[in-house]
C-alpha positions in Angstrom: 76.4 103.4 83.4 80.0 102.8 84.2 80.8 99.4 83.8 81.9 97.1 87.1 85.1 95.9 87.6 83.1 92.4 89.0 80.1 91.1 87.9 78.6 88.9 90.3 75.5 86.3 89.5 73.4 84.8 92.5 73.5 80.8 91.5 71.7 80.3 95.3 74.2 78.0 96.1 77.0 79.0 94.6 77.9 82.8 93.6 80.4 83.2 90.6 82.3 86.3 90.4 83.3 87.3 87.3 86.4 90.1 87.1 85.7 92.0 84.1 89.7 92.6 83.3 92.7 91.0 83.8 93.7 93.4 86.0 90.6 92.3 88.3 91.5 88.8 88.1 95.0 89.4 89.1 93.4 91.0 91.8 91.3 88.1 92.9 94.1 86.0 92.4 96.5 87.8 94.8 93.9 89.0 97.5 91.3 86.2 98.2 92.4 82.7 98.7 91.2 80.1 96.4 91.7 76.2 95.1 92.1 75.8 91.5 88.8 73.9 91.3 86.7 77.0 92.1 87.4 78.4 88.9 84.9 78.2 86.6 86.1 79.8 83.4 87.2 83.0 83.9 84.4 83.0 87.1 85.8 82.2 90.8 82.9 80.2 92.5 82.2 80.9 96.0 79.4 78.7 98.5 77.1 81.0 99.4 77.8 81.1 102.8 81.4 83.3 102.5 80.3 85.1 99.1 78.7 88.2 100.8 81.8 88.5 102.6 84.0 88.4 99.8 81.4 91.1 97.9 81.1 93.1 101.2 85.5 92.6 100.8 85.5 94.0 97.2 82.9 96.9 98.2 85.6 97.8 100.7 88.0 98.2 98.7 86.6 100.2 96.3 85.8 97.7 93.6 82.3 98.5 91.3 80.4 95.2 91.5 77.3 94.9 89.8 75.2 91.8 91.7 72.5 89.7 89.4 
């Protein structure tokens, strides 16, 4: 299995996506706008609510996401 380039875990509430290189997180951090808070770690935290959005996003673009 070829590894993703985000792996993302279903909190319920909360969604954190993890970008598996720097090079992913660059991405994040360029394409999708985000407080500071909502890092977790090296995991952006999204509310449920706008998470399948911003997966649906990274699908479109081509990104390998593995969801948990």
């Amino acid at each position: 299995m070829q590894k993703p380039d985000f792996l993302i875990v279903d909190h319920g509430t909360i969604w954190k996506f993890y970008p598996e290189t720097d090079e992913q997180r660059e991405w994040l951090e360029t394409h999708v706008d985000a407080e500071g808070w909502q890092w977790m770690g090296t995991a952006l935290c999204v509310d449920h609510r706008p998470a399948r959005v911003l997966l649906d996003g990274l699908i479109g673009c081509g990104k390998k996401v593995r969801l948990t």
